[in-house]
Legacy VTK file of the C-alpha trace (Angstrom):
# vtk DataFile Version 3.0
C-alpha trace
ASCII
DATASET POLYDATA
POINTS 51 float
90.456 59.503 91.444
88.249 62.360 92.165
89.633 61.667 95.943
92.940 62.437 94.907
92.384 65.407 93.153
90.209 66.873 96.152
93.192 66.214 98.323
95.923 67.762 95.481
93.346 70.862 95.355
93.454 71.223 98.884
97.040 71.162 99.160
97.519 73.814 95.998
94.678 76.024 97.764
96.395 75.753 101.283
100.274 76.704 99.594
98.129 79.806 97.421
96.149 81.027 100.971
99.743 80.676 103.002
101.770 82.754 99.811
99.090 85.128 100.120
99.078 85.835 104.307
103.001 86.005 103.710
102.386 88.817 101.154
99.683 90.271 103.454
101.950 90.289 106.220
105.231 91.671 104.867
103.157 94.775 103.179
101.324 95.469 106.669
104.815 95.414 108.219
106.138 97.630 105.637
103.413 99.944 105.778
103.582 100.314 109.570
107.211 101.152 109.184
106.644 103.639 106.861
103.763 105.284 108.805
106.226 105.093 111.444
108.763 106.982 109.764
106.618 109.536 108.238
105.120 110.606 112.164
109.097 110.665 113.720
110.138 112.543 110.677
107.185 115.159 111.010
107.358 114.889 114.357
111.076 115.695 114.476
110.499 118.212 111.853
108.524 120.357 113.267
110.039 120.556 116.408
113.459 121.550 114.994
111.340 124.702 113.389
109.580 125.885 116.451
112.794 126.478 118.527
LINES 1 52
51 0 1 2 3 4 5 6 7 8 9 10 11 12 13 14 15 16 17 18 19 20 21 22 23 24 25 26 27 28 29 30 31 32 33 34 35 36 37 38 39 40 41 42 43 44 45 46 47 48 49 50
């Protein structure tokens, strides 16, 4: 009994960990998009003011 729910916690702990990387992951990828954007825009920007 106490086997079984070792293994079930495991299992519940290993889903919970892989949700969380997922989340991890897709707001690092959004972030680096957005940093992305934000340098081309000001990068972009600025050089449509100086000439």
């Amino acid at each position: 009994m106490i086997v079984a729910a070792v293994v079930i916690a495991f299992l519940l702990l290993g889903s919970v960990l892989g949700f969380l990387f997922t989340l991890l992951k897709w707001g690092l990828i959004i972030g680096l998009v957005g940093v992305v954007i934000m340098f081309a825009s000001r990068l972009f920007g600025s050089s449509s003011t100086r000439g």
